[in-house]
N, C-alpha and C positions, 0 to 999 in steps of 0.2 A: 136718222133712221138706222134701227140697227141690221148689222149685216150678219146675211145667213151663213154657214159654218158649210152647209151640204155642198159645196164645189168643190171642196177639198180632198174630196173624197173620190173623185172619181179618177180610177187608172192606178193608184197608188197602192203599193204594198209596202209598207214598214217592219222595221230592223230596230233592237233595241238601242238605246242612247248610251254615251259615255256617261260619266258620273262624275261627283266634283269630291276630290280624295286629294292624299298627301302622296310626294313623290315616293314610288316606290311601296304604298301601300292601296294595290290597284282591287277595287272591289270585284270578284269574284262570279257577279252576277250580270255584270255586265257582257258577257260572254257565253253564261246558261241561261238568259230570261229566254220565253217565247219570242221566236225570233219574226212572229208578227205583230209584236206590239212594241211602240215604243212611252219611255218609262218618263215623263215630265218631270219627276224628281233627280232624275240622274243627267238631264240635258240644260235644264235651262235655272240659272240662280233664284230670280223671280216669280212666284206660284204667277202659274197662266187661270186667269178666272173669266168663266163664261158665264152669262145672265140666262137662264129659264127662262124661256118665253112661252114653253107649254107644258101643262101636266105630261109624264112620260112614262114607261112602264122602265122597271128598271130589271134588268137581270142578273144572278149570279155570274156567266161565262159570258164570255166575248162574242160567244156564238147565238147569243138571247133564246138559250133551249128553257132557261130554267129560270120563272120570275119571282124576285120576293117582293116586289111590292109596287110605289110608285112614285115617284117624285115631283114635289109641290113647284107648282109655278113663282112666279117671281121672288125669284131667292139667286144670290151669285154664289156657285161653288167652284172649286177650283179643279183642274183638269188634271188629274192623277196621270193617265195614260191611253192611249189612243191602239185603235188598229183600223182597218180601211174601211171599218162598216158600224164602229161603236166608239164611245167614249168610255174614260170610266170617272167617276167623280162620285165626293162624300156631300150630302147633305142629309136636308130633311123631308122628309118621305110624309105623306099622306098619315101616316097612322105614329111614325117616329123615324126617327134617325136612321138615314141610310146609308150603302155603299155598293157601287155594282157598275153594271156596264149601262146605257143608256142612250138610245137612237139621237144621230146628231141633230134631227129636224127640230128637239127639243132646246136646242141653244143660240145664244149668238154673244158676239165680243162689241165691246165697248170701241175695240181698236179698228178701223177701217181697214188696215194693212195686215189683220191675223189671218186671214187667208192664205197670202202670196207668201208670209211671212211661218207658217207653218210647212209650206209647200218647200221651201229652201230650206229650211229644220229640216225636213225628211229626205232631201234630195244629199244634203251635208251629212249628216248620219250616217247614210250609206258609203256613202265614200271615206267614213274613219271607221267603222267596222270593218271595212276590206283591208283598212292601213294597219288599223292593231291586228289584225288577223294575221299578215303576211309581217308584222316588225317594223312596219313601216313608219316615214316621217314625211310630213309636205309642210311648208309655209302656209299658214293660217291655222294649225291646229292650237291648240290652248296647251296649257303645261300638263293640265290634267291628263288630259288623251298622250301627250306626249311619255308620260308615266306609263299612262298602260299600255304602250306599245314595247317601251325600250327599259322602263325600270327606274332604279333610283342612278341618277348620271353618275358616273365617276367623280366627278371635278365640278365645281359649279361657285360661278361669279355672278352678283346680283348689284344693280345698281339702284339707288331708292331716291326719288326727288320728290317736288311737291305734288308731281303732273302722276305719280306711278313708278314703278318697277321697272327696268330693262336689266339685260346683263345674257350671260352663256349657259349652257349646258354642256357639259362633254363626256363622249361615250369613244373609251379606249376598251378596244378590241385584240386583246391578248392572244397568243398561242404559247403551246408547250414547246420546248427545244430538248430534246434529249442531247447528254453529252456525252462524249466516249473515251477511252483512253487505249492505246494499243497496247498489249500485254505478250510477253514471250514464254511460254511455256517450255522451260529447259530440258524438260523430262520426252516430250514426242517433238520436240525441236518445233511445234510451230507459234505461228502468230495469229493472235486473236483480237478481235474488239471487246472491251468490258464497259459495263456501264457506268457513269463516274457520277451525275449530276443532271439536274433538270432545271431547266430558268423559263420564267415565263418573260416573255420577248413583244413586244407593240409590235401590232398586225395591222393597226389603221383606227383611225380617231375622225370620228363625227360629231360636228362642233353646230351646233342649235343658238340659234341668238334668238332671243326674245323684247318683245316693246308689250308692256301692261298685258302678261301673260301670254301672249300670243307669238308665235314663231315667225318670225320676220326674212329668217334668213340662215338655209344648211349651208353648214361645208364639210366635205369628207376629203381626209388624204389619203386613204386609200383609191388604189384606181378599181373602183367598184363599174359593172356593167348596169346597165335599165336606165340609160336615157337621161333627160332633164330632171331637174329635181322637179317634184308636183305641186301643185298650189289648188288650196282648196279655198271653199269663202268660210272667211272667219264667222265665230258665233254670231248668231241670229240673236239680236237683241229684239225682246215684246216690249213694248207701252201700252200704258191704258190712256 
């Protein structure tokens, strides 16, 4: 029997998703999307596909003010992007081809577990937008969000076997040192400081270990304040 999508819904407000990008080349929109929807293309590797199980009205905004058409029943379209009261998804429409938002009573998944499984997507989410927001890092995040929190690393060792990837990340945290030299001024007899040279000096280095993308384990040597390092739950994997 297939299961209804409408539980998901209720109490939740969403934030958009991270995206899946190269170190150090963080997408830009993950940071200006509408910050109540989140973006299915930017969260998860696998398109999430829901089955129609009723004709639906479909709308241009998220807000369902403005309808263009309507979307045919038994057809699997994939789930573009969600907010706490629509969906949005491409198919085909009553009359032709469509794209827009659309009431979730119109759907359901194949997977038993996309419910609960969507509900920890959204709860996760939240908690890596606060992390990339503030620069932050916890164990569980993926390399990607790792990227867009801290950038492209310093130093980076990768280990490759048959099972996957592990290896480091590291993030060396510079300052400036200004240098001086004491100088005598023979003419009004005094002594001065001048300026000679400038070196940039290691401030403290946070070191990321990862097992198949995912952050296993910080260490920082600088003696940083805020507590434990955080641990989030790793990506939420869909099946159909």
């Amino acid at each position: 029997m297939k299961t209804s999508l409408l539980a998901i819904l209720a109490g939740c407000l969403v934030l958009p998703a991270t995206g899946e990008i190269k170190p150090g080349k963080a997408r830009k929109s993950l940071l200006e999307s509408d910050p109540d929807v989140v973006y299915l293309a930017q969260t998860v590797k696998a398109p999430i596909m829901l089955t129609v199980i009723k004709e639906a009205p479909v709308y241009s905004d998220k807000n369902g003010k403005t309808r263009i058409g309507f979307l045919k029943e038994t057809q699997t379209v994939p789930l573009e992007a969600m907010t706490e009261k629509a969906y949005k998804v491409r198919g085909q429409g009553t009359r032709h081809d469509i794209s827009g938002w659309v009431p979730p009573w119109a759907f359901a998944s194949k997977d038993p577990d996309f419910v609960p499984n969507l509900k920890k997507l959204y709860e996760r989410q939240i908690e890596v937008l606060a992390l990339i927001a503030a620069k932050g890092l916890a164990i569980g995040m993926t390399l990607d969000e790792v990227s867009l929190s801290k950038g492209k690393p310093t130093k980076s060792s990768v280990r490759r076997t048959a099972t996957g990837q592990s290896g480091t990340w590291e993030y060396i945290d510079y300052e400036t040192v200004n240098h001086y030299i004491t100088r005598f001024d023979p003419t009004t007899g005094q002594i001065y400081r001048q300026f000679s040279y400038a070196t940039q000096e290691e401030k403290g280095k946070t070191v990321v270990e990862f097992t198949h993308d995912v952050v296993s384990a910080i260490e920082e040597t600088e003696d940083r304040k805020g507590g434990n390092v955080r641990i989030i739950v790793p990506p939420v994997i869909f099946g159909w």
